[in-house]
C-alpha positions as CSV (number, residue, x, y, z in Angstrom):
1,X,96.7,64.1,105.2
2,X,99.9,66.0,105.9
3,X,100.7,65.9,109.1
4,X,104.3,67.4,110.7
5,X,105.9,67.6,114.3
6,X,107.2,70.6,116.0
7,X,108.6,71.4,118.8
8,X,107.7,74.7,120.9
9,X,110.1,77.6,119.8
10,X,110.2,81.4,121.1
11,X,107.1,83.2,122.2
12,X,106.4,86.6,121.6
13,X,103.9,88.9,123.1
14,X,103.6,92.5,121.0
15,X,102.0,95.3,121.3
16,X,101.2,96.4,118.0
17,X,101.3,99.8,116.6
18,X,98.2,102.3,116.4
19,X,97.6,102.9,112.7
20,X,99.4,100.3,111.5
21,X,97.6,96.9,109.4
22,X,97.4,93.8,111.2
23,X,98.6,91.8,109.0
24,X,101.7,93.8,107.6
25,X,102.9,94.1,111.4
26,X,102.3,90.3,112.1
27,X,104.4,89.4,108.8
28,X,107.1,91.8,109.5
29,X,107.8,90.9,113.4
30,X,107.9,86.8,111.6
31,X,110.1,88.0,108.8
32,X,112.5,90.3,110.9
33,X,112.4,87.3,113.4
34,X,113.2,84.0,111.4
35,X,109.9,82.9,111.6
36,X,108.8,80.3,109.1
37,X,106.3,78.5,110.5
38,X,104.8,79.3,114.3
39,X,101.0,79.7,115.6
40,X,99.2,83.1,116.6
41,X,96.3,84.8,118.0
42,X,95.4,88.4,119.0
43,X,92.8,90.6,120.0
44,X,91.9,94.5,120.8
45,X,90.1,97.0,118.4
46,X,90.2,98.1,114.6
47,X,89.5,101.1,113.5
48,X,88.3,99.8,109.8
49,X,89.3,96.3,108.5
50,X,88.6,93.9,105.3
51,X,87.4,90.0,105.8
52,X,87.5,87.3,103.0
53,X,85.7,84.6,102.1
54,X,86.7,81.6,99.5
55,X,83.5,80.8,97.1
56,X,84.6,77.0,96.4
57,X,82.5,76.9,93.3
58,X,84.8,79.4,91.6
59,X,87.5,79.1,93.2
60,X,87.5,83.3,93.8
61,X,88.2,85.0,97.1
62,X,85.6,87.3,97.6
63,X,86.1,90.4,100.3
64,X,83.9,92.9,102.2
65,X,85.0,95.9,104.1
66,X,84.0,97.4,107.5
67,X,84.6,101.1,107.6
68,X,83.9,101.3,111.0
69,X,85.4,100.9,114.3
70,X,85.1,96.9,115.5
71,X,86.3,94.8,118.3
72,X,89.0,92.3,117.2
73,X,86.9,89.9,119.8
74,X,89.0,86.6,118.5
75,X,92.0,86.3,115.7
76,X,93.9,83.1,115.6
77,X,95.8,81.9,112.9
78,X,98.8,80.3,111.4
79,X,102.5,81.3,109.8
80,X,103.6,79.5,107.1
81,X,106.1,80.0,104.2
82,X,104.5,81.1,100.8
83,X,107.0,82.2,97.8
84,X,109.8,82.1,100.1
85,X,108.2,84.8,102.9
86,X,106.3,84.2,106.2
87,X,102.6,84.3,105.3
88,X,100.2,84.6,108.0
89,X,96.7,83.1,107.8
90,X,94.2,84.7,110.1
91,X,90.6,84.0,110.9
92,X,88.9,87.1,112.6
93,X,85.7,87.6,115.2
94,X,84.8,91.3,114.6
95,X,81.9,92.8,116.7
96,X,80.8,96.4,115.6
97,X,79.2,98.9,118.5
98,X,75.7,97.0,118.9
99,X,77.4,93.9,119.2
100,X,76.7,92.3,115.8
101,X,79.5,89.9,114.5
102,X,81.3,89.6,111.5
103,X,83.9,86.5,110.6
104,X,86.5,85.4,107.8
105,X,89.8,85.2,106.5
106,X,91.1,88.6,108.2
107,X,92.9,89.9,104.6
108,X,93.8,93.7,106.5
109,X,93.0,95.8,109.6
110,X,94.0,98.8,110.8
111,X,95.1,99.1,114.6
112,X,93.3,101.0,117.1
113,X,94.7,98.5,119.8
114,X,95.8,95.1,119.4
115,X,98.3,92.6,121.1
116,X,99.4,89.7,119.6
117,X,100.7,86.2,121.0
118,X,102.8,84.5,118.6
119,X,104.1,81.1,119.3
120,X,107.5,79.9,117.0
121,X,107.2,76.3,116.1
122,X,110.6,74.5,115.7
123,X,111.0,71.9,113.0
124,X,110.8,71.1,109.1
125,X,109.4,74.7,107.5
126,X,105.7,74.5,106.4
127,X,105.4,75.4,102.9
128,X,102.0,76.8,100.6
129,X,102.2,75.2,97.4
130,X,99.3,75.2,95.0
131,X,96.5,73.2,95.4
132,X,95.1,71.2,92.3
133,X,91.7,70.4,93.8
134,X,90.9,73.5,95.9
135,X,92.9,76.2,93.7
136,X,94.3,77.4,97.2
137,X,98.2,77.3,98.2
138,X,97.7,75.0,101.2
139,X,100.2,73.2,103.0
140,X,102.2,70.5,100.9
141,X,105.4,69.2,99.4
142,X,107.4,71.2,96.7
């Protein structure tokens, strides 16, 4: 078990942009910011967005697309550093127009509406390294 303590840093509320994706604006406000490691969540509406899945028998991330507009009903998630740049790990709630829910790894999502809370955590950088036994970069020593 890896286990590190931090200490509460800046918080940010955002408004993100209309049209933009998600996750490009999340990495970019941590990047332009200093952010290496911090904890996030968001919601509001997409207007189309990608989810992933990991299939642990092949080690493969697998994605499907909703070309619709959805809710963003609940997004929380993680910053770390991966290859020397903030990387954001997001796990999304979508909910289309009859109120049928989709979930996963959020891998892109353009805006309709969103805000974003984004919570800088103070201390020793977390860092994704490659994982022998999952075949994920996960948290670790380098």
């Amino acid at each position: 078990m890896l286990i590190r303590n931090f200490w509460q840093g800046r918080i940010f509320f955002a408004r993100l942009d209309h049209g933009a994706d998600i996750i490009s604006q999340i990495t970019n406000l941590a990047e332009e910011n200093g952010i290496e490691t911090g904890a996030l969540s968001a919601i509001g509406a997409l207007s189309r967005a990608e989810l992933g899945y990991y299939d642990q028998l092949s080690h493969e991330y697998g994605t499907f697309s909703l070309e619709e507009p959805v809710e963003l009903a609940s997004c929380s998630g993680n910053i770390s550093m991966r290859d020397g740049r903030p990387f954001v790990h997001a796990h999304a709630v979508l909910s289309d127009r009859t109120g049928r829910t989709f979930g996963g790894h959020l891998t892109s999502g353009t805006i309709f509406a969103a805000e974003l809370y984004l919570q800088e955590l103070s201390g020793l950088p977390l860092k994704r390294v490659p994982d022998s036994i999952t075949g994920l970069k996960l948290w670790g020593e380098e």
